[in-house]
VMD Tcl script that draws the C-alpha trace (Angstrom):
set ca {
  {192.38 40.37 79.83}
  {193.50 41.01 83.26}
  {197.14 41.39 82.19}
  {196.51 43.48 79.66}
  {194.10 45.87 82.16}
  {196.72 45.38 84.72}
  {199.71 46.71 81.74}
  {198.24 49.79 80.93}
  {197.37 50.69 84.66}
  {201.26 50.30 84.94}
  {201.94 52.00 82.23}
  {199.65 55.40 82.93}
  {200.90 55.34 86.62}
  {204.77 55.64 85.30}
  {203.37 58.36 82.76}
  {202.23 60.23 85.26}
  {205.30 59.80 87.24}
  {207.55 60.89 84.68}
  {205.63 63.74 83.68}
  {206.41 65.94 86.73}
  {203.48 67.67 87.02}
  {203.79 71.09 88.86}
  {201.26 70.72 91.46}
  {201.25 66.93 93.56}
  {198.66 66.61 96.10}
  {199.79 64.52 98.94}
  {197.75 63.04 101.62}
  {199.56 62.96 105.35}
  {197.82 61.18 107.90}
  {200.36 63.06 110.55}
  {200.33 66.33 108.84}
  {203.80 65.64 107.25}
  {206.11 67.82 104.82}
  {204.30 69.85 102.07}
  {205.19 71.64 98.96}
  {204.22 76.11 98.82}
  {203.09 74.97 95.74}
  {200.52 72.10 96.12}
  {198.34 71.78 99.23}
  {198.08 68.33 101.28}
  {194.90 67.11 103.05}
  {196.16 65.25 106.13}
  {193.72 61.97 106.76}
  {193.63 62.12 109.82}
  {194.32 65.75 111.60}
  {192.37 67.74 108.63}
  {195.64 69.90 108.60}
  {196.59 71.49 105.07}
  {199.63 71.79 104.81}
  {202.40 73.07 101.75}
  {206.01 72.70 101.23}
  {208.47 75.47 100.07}
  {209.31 75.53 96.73}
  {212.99 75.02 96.49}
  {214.01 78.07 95.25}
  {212.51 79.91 98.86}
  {214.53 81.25 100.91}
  {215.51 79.78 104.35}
  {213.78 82.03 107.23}
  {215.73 83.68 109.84}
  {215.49 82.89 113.03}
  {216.23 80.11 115.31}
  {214.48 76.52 114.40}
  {213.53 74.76 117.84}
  {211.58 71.21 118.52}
  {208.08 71.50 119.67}
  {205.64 69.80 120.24}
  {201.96 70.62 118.39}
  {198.41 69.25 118.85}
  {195.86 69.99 116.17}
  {191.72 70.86 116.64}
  {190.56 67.22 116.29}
  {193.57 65.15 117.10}
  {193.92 62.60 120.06}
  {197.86 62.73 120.11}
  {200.47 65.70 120.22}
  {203.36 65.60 117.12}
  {206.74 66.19 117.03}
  {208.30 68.27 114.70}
  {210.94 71.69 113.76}
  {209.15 75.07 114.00}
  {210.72 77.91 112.04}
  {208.14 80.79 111.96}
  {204.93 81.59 111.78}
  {203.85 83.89 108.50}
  {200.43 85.28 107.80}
  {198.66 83.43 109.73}
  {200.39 79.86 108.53}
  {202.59 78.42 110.91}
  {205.70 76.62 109.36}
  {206.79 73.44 110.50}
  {208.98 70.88 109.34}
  {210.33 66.85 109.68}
  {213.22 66.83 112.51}
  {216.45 64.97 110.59}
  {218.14 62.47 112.27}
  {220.50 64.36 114.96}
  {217.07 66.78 115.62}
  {215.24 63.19 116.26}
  {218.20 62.08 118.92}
  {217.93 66.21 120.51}
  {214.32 65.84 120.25}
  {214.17 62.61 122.57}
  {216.75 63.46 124.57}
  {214.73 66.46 125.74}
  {211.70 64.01 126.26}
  {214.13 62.00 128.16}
  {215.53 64.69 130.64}
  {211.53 65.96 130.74}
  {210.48 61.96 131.65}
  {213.32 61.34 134.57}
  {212.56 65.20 135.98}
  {208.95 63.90 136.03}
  {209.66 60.98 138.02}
  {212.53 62.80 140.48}
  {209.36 65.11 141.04}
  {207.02 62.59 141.79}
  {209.85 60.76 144.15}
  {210.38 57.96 141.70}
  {212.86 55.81 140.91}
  {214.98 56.53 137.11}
  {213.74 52.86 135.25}
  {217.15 50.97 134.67}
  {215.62 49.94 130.89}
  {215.96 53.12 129.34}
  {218.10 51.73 127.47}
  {215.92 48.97 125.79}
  {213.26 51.56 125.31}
  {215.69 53.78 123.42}
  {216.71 50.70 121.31}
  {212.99 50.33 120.18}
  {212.92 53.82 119.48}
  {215.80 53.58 117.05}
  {214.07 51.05 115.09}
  {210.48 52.85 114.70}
  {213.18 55.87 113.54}
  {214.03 53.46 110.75}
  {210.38 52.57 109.88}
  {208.92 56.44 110.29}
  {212.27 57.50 107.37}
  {209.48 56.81 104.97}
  {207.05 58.97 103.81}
  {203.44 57.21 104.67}
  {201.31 58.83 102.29}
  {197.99 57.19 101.50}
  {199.84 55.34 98.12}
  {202.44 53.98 100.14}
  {199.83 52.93 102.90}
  {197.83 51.29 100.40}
  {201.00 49.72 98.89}
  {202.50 48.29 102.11}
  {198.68 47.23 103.82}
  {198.44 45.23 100.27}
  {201.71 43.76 100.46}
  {201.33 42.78 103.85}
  {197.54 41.08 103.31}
  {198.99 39.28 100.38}
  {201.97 37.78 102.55}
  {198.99 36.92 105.30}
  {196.82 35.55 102.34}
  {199.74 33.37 101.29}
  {200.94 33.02 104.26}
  {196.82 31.24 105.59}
  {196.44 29.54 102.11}
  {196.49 26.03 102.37}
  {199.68 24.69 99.97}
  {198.71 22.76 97.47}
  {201.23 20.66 95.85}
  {199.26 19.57 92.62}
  {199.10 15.62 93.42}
  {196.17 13.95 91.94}
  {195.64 16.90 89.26}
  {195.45 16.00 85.60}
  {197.48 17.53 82.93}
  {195.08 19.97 82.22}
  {194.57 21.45 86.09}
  {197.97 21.42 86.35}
  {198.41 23.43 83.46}
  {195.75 25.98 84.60}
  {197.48 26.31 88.05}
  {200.80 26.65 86.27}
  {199.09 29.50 83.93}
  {197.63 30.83 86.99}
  {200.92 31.10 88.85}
  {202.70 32.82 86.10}
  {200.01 35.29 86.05}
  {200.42 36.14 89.69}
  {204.08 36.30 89.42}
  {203.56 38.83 87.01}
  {201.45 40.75 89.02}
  {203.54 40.45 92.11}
  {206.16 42.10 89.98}
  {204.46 45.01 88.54}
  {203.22 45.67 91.88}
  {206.62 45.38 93.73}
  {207.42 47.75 91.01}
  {204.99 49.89 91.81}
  {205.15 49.85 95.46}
  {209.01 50.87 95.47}
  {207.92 53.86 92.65}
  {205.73 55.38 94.92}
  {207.96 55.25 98.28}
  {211.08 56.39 96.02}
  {208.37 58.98 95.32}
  {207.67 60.11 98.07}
  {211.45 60.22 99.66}
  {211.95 62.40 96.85}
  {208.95 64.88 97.10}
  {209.67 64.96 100.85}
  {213.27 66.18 100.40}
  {212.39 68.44 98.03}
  {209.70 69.80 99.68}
  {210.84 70.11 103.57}
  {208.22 72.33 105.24}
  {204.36 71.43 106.43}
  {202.64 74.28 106.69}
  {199.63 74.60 109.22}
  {196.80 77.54 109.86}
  {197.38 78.41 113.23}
  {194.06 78.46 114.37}
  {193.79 74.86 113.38}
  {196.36 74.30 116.11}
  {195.53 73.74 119.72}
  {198.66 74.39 121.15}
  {202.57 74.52 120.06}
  {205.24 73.46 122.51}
  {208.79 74.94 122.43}
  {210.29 71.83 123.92}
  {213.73 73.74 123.54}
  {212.88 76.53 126.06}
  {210.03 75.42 127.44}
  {207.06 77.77 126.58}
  {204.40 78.18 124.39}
  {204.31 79.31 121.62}
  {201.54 82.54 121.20}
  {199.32 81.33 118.54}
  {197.45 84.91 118.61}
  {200.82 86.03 116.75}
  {199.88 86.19 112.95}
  {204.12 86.82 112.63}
  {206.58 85.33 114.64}
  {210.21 83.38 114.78}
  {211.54 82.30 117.48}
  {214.75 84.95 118.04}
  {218.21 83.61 118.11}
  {219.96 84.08 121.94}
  {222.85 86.60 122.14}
  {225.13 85.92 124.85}
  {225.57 89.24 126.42}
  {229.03 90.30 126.97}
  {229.73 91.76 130.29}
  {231.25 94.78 129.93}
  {233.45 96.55 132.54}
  {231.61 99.39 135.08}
  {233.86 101.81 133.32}
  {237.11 101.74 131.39}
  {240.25 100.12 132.60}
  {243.32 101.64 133.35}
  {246.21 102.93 135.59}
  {244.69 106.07 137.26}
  {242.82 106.09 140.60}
  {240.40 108.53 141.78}
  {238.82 109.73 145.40}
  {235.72 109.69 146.07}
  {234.40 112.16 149.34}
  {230.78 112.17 149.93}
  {229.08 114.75 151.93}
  {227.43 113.34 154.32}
  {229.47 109.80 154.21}
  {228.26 106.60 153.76}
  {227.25 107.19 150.02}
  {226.73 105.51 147.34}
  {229.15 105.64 144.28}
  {228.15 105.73 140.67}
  {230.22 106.43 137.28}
  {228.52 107.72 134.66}
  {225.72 106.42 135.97}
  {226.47 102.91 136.65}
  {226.16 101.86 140.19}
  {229.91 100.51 141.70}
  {229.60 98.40 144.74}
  {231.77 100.48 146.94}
  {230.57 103.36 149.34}
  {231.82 106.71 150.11}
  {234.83 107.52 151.01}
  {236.34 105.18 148.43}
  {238.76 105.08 145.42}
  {237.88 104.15 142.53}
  {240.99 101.57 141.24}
  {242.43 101.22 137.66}
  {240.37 103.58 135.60}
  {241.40 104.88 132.79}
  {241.88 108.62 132.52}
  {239.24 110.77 130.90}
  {236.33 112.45 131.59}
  {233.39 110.98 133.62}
  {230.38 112.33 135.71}
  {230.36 110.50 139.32}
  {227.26 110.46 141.21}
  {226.54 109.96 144.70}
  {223.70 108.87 146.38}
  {222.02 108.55 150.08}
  {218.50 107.46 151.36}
  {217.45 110.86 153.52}
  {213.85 110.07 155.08}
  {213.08 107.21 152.57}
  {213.81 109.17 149.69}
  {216.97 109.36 147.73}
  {219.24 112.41 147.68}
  {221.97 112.58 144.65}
  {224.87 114.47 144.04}
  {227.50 114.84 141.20}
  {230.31 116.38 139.52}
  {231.86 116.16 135.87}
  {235.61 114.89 137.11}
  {238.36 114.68 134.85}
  {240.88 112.15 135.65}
  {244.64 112.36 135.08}
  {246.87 109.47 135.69}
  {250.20 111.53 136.54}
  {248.06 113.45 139.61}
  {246.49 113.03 142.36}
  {242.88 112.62 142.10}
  {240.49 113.74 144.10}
  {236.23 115.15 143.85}
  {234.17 115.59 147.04}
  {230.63 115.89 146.02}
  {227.91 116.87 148.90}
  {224.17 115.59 147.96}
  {222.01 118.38 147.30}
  {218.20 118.57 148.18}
  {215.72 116.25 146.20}
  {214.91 117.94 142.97}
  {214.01 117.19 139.12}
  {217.50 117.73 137.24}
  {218.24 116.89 133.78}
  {222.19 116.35 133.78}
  {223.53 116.42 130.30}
  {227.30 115.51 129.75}
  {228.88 114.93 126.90}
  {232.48 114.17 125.29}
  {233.36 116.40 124.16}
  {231.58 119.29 125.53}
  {229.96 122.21 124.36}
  {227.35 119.97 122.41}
  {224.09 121.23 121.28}
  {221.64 119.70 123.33}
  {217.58 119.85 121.76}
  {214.89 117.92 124.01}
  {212.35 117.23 123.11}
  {212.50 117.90 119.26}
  {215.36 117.01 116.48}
  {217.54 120.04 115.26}
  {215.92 122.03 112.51}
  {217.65 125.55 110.84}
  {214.73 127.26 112.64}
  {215.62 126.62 115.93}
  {218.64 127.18 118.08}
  {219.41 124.72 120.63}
  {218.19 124.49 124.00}
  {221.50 124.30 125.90}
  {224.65 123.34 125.20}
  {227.01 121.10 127.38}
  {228.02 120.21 130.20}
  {224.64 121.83 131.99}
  {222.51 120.43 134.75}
  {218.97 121.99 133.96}
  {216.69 122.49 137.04}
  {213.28 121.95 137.91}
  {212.69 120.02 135.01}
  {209.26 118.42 134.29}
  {208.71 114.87 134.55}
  {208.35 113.09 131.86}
  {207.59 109.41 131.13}
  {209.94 109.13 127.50}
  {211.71 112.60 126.85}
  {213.70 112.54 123.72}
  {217.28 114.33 123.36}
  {219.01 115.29 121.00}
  {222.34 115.87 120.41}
  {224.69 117.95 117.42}
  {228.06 119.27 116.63}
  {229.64 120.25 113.95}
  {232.59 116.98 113.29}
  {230.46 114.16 114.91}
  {227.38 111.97 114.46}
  {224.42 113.44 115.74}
  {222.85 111.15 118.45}
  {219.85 111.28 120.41}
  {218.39 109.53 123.85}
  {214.78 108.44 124.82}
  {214.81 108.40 129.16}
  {212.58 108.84 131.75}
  {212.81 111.95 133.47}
  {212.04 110.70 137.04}
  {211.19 113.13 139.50}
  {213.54 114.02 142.82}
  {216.36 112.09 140.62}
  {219.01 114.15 138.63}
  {218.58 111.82 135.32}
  {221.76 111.78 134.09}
  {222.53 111.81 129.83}
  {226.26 110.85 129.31}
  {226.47 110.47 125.66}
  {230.30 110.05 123.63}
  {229.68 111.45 120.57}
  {231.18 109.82 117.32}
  {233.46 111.56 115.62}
  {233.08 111.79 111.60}
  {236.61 111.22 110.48}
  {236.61 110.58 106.81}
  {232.88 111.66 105.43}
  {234.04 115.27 104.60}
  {230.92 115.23 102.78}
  {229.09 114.76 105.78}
  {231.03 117.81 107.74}
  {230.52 120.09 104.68}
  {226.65 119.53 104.43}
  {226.95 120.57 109.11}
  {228.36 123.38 108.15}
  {225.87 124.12 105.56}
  {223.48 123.71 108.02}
  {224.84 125.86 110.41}
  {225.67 128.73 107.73}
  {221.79 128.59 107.13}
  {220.76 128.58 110.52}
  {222.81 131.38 111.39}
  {221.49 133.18 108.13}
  {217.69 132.93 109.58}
  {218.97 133.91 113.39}
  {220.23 136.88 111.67}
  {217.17 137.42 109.69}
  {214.95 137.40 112.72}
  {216.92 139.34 114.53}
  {216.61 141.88 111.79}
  {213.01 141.30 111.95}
  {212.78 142.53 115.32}
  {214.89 145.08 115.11}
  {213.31 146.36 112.11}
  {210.53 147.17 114.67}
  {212.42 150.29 116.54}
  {213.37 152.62 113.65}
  {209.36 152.09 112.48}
  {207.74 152.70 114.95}
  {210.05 155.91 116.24}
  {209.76 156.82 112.49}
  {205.65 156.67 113.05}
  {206.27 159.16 116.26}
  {208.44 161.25 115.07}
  {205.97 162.08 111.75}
  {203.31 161.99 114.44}
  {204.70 164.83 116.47}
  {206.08 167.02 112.79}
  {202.90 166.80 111.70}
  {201.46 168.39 115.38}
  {204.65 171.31 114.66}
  {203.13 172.12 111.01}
  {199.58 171.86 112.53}
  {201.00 174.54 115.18}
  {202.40 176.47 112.42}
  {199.33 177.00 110.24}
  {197.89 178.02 113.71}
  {199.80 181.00 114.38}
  {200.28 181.90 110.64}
  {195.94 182.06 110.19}
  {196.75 184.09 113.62}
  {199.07 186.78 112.47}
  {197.93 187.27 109.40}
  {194.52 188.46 110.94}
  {196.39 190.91 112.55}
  {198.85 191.99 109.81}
  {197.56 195.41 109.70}
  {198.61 195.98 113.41}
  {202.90 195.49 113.67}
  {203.16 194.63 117.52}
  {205.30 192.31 119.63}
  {202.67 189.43 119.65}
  {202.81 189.38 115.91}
  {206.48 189.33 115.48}
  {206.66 186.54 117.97}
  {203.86 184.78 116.59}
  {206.00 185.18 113.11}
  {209.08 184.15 115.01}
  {206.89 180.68 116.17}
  {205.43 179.89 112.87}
  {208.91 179.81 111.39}
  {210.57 177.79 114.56}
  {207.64 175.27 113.71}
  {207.51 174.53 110.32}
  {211.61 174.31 110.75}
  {211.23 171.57 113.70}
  {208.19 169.87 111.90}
  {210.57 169.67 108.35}
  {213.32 168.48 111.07}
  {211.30 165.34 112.63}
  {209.78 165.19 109.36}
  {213.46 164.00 108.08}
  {214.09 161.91 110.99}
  {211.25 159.88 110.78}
  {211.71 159.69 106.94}
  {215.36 158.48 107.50}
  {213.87 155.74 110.53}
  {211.55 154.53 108.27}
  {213.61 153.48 105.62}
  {216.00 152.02 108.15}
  {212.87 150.26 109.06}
  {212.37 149.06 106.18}
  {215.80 147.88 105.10}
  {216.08 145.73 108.07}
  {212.77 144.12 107.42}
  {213.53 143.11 103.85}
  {216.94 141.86 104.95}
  {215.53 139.92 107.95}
  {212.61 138.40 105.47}
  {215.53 137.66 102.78}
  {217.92 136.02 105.75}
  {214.98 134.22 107.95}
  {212.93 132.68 104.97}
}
mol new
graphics top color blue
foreach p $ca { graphics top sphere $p radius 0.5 }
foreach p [lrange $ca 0 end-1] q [lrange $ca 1 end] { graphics top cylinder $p $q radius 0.2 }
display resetview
């Protein structure tokens, strides 16, 4: 009977197994590697966790050691971060060559430890490293609660056999003996099935493991989170975060090199010398060696009374010439110094360029008494190159210089037709408002001119209701006043025309400047 239970328990287990079902639930009692698609209870830190499915992609970012201690738990874990997403924070088992980085970082972290506290390095690091190496081999396996279970039975039956007294059948009858012999068949058997079983559900687990690499954490379950790599915490109050990969800055020469040399005379002396706004470490009167011709803006600078006086020039530097810029500093003042290769840039601060507005200056300028501002944006367009633009601090008493190299469009003709375009249209509506405004003049002398024909015919009527009363009398005054009426009514009909002609000059240029501006 307890074969045949002990069969068909066997038999449903490796159903199950070969079934593949699409969600496993796995029990972690150090909040081990998970599956996106089946959450894990972990025994003994209460962490759920989930592994990626294996068709997710691999997150950017740089994947460090840390070290993380979970709400609950007595003991910090070791394990690979690689990002925190909504809220879950993704972890995952360190392979073999992570293991040997991860302890070699615990080792440099122990022997600074002791060199701070004045102690001496142990000479059996080497021993302990040994014993390390073979709890590696033990911890390759995936303890889950089956394979617990498995191995704690396995190791009370060796103990059981192991204490049991041995018993080596003298004195039994044939019958006993048969029993014991039936007995120890049976247990055979059972051994076997469970061996079987045992290896199943580690092979199991090996496999669901490597499938599944990630365990996946709520952050706020976590106490803390270690970057053992650089040596900081990691903000937990971050619902989004990777750790970002370091760029090794290349240093990049104070300005172009080359054959040509340049002078540098500061007035007063005993300034300091920048290009294009990068500080040199030389003083005025210098030369500036092996740069390469061009154009560049050279600054100058000199503390005056604890504050800081600047002067500059836009130089252009020739290598087949002698070259030479003095520069004096000039009094303390808000400047904006825009300069730009190649010049005569459009130059829009504050807003981006738009067909209703011209730009604000064009290059190379140095705009005074400019207002300081903490993030002033500027723009800059022309006709051939990329349009660029620059968000500075306009600091006050400093002459905040913009040196921007434009980008030349070489190949996008599409790109150059659709500037010019733009600048067709833009010159359309300056050209419509101008018309606009002018349209304004030949109105409004229009309006006068009817204004003062309509006083001459007004006049007119006058002395015609005049002379007419005294039409029986033929005098001098009546003649004259005859003489006046017609000297009116032609002046009146004259400004009459005027203003008629003004008007509809008026008008034309209004309806042309609302055509061109709109």
């Amino acid at each position: 009977m307890f074969k045949r239970i002990l069969i068909s328990s066997f038999l449903a287990l490796a159903g199950a197994a070969f079934a593949q079902p699409s969600s496993t639930e796995l029990v972690s009692s150090s909040a081990e590697v998970v599956s996106s698609s089946a959450e894990v209870v972990a025994s003994s830190s209460s962490a759920t966790v989930v592994a990626a499915s294996s068709a997710a992609e691999a997150p950017k970012g740089r994947e460090v050691p840390v070290r993380y201690w979970i709400n609950g738990d007595s003991v910090e874990l070791e394990a690979i971060f690689v990002k925190i997403e909504n809220d879950t924070v993704y972890l995952k088992k360190p392979t073999e060559a992570e293991q040997k980085h991860i302890d070699k970082i615990a080792d440099e972290e122990a022997l600074a430890l002791q060199e701070s506290n004045g102690q001496q390095v142990a000479d059996s690091l080497e021993d302990e490293n040994d014993d390390v190496d073979i709890k590696k081999d033990s911890a390759d396996i995936i303890m889950t609660d089956a394979v617990k279970d498995s191995l704690a039975a396995r190791a009370d039956t060796s103990t059981a056999a192991e204490a049991a007294p041995v018993d080596d059948g003298s004195g039994d009858d044939l019958e006993t003996a048969l029993a014991k012999e039936d007995t120890r068949l049976k247990n055979e058997e059972i051994e076997k099935y469970e061996k079987e079983l045992r290896e199943r559900e580690i092979q199991d687990s090996i496999a669901a493991a490597k499938k599944n690499p990630y365990i996946k954490i709520f952050r706020f379950e976590l106490k803390r989170l270690y970057n053992m790599e650089d040596e900081v915490m990691i903000d937990l109050s971050l619902s989004n975060y990777i750790v970002p990969e370091i760029k090794e800055e290349i240093e990049k020469d104070l300005y172009p090199p080359g054959k040509a040399n340049l002078l540098v005379v500061s007035e007063p002396e005993s300034c300091s010398l920048f290009v294009n706004g990068i500080p040199l470490k030389i003083v005025a009167p210098d030369t500036i060696k092996n740069i390469k011709p061009g154009k560049y803006t050279i600054s100058v600078m000199k503390v005056l009374k604890d504050v800081e006086w600047w002067g500059s020039a836009v130089v252009r530097i020739n290598a087949d010439s002698l070259n030479k810029v003095t520069i004096p500093v000039v009094r303390p003042s808000t400047r904006l110094t825009l300069n730009t290769n190649p010049e005569a840039v459009e130059v829009y601060v504050g807003k981006e360029p738009s067909v209703n507005r011209m730009p604000d200056y064009m290059t190379d300028i140095v705009v005074d008494n400019v207002k300081p501002q903490v993030g002033a944006t500027v723009f800059f367009r022309k006709v051939g190159y990329r349009d660029t633009s620059v968000t500075m601090e306009i600091k006050p008493y400093m002459p905040n210089l913009v040196y921007v190299d434009m980008t030349p469009v070489l190949e996008d003709l599409d790109f150059i037709e659709d500037q010019k375009d733009f600048d067709k249209e833009r010159s359309q509506r300056r050209i419509g408002r101008g018309l606009l405004w002018s349209s304004i003049v030949p109105i409004l002398a229009g309006g006068v001119l009817w204004y003062l024909a309509e006083r001459d015919w007004s006049d007119a009527a006058d002395k015609k209701h005049a002379y007419e009363k005294l039409s029986a009398f033929d005098s001098d005054d009546t003649r004259r006043m005859v003489k006046d009426n017609h000297e009116l009514n032609d002046s009146g009909d004259t400004k009459c025309g005027v203003a008629i002609g003004l008007g509809a000059l008026g008008l034309g240029l209004l309806t042309a400047g609302i055509i061109l501006a709109f």
